[in-house]
Each structure stands twice: as structure tokens, then as C-alpha cells.
N, C-alpha and C positions, 0 to 999 in steps of 0.2 A: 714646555709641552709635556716633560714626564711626569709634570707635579697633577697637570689636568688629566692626563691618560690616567696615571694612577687614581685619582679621586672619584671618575667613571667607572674603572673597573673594581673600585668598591664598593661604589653604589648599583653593580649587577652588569653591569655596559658590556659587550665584546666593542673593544680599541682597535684599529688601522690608522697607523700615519699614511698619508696619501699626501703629505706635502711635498715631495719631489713630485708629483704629476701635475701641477701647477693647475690645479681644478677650481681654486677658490678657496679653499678651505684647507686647513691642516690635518684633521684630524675626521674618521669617519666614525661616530659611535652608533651602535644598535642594541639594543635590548628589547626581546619579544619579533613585535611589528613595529615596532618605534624607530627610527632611524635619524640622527642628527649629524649636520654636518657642523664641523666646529674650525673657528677661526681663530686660533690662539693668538695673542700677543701677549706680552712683558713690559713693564715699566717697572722703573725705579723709584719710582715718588707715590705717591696717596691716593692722585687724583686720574682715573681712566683715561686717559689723553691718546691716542693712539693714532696710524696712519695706515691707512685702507688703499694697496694697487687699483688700477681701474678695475681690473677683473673682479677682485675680492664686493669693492662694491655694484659691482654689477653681478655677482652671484647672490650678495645677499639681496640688491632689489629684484632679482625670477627665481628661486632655490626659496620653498617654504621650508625646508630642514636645515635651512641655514642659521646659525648661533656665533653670536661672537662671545669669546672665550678672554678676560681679561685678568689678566694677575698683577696686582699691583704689589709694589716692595719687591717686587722679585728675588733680590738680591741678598735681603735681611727678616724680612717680617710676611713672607709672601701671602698674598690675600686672593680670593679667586670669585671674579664678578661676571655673572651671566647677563645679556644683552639681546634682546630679539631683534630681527632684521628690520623690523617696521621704528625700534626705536633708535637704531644704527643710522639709518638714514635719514631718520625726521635732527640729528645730530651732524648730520655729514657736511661741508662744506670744504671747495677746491683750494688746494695750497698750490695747486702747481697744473704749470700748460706745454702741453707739447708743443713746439715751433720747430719743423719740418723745412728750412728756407732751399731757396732753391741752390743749385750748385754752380758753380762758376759768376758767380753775381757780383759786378761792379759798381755798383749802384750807390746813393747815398754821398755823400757829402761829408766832407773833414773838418 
């Protein structure tokens, strides 16, 4: 995140991290009347691979100032790739399902 902060605030942006208020997004940048909300992630490889909570992608399908923010290499060569929310989602697909069972259940067979 400070590599992206930093690279806004030298392209004109005033920076707020707002990722502890669990809003969707990491990062709040404005410049003028322009406002982006930005979703940082990090990877260690080449290729933008990344993993969206449910909120994040459900901020980015109703938040038009929503951006995902990607940095690939992070670690060695870091590279930093921008993502609109319309292309985040047309990209998105579920890894994973909440199952809520119910409590005290004997049920099933051994």
C-alpha cells in the first residue's frame, strides 16, 4: 500500500488509508473533484491473481470510484496495475462458500 499511496501522491492525489474501517477498499484518493476508492492487493509473481472478501466485491459491483490497485513482484521487482470494477468482475469467479450447519446435529451416517 505505501508503494501505491506514494505513486498517487506524486501524481497530485491527497492519500487516506481507510483500510481499518473495513469499507471495501484500502485506500481513499482525491484530486480536484475526482475521488477513487482504491483496493490494493500484492502478489509475488507476474501474473494479477488476486482474492476479493465478499464486501470488496460487492463494493466494487455499486461504488463507481471503485479501483483495484495491483502490484505484482511485490517483493522484488514491484509493478503496479490498475483495474476497473466493471473489468474485476467480468474476471471474478467463487473459490469459496460459507456453510452455516446447524448446531447440535446428529444426523448422517458413518
Amino acid at each position: 500500500m505505501t508503494l501505491v499511496e506514494r505513486e498517487y501522491r506524486r501524481d497530485g492525489w491527497s492519500v487516506h488509508d481507510v483500510s481499518s474501517q473495513n469499507l471495501g477498499w484500502d485506500l481513499t484518493a482525491t484530486r480536484a473533484r475526482t475521488v477513487q476508492h482504491l483496493e490494493v492487493k500484492g502478489v509475488s509473481g507476474v501474473r494479477p491473481t488476486i482474492l476479493l472478501t465478499r464486501d470488496e466485491r460487492d463494493t466494487a459491483a455499486n461504488d463507481p470510484s471503485w479501483l483495484l490497485v495491483v502490484v505484482t513482484q511485490a517483493l522484488t521487482a514491484p509493478a503496479v496495475s490498475r483495474f476497473d470494477a466493471a473489468e474485476v468482475l467480468r474476471c471474478c469467479s467463487p473459490q469459496l462458500y460459507r456453510v452455516a450447519l446447524p448446531q447440535n446435529h446428529t444426523g448422517g451416517e458413518r
